[in-house]
C-alpha positions as CSV (number, residue, x, y, z in Angstrom):
1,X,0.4,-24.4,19.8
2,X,2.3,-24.0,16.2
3,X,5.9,-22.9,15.7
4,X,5.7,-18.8,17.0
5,X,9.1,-18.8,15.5
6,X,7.8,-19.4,11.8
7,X,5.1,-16.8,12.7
8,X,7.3,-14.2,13.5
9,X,9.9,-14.6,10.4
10,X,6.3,-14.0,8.4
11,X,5.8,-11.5,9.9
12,X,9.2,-9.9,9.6
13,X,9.2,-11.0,5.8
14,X,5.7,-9.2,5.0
15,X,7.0,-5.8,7.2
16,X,10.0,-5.9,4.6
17,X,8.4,-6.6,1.3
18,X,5.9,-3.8,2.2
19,X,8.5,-1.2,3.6
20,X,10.0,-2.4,-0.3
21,X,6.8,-1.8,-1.9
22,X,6.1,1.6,0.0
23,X,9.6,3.2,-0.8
24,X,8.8,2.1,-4.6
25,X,5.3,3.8,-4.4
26,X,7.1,7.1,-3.2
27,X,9.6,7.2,-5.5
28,X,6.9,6.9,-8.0
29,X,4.9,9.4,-6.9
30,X,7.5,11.7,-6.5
31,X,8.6,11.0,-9.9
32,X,5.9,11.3,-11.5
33,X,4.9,13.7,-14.6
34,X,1.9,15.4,-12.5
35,X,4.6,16.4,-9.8
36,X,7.1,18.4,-12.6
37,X,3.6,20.6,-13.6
38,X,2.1,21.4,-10.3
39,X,5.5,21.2,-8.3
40,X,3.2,19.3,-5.0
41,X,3.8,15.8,-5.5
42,X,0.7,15.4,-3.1
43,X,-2.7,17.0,-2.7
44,X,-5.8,16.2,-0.7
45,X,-7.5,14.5,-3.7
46,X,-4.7,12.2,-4.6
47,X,-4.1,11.2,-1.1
48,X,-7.8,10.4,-0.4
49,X,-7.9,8.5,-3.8
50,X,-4.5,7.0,-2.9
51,X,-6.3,6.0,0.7
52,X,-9.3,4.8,-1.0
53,X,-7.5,2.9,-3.5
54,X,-5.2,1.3,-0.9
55,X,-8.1,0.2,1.4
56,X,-9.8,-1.6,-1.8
57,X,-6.2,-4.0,-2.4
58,X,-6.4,-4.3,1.3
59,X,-10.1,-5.3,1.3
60,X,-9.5,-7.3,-1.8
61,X,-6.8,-9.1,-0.2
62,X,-8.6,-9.9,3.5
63,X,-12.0,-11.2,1.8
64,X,-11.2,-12.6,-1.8
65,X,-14.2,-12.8,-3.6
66,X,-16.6,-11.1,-1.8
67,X,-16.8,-7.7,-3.6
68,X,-16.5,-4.3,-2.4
69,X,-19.3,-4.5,-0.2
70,X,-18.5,-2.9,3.1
């Protein structure tokens, strides 16, 4: 059996650069210009295309190369 020690500081290092990358995708969102016309900064169509878009980088980044074949 490997090093669990080296396998837990990745996985400490990936939980913080995504907690990083989430609070920048919500101070985005909030910030953006859609959110000073409607006053919602989320609806149901931007959080399903938000979803959707998410699983796709997700996909993209579990099977490189394969398409978006499900």
């Amino acid at each position: 059996m490997k090093n669990e020690r080296a396998d837990y500081a990745t996985y400490i290092i990936g939980g913080f650069i995504g907690a990083v990358i989430g609070m920048v995708a919500a101070y985005l969102i909030v910030n953006s210009p859609d959110v000073e016309n409607n006053g919602k900064p989320l609806n149901a169509k931007r959080m399903s295309r938000l979803g959707l878009g998410t699983i796709t980088v997700l996909w993209g980044l579990i099977n490189p190369g394969s398409g978006h074949q499900l």
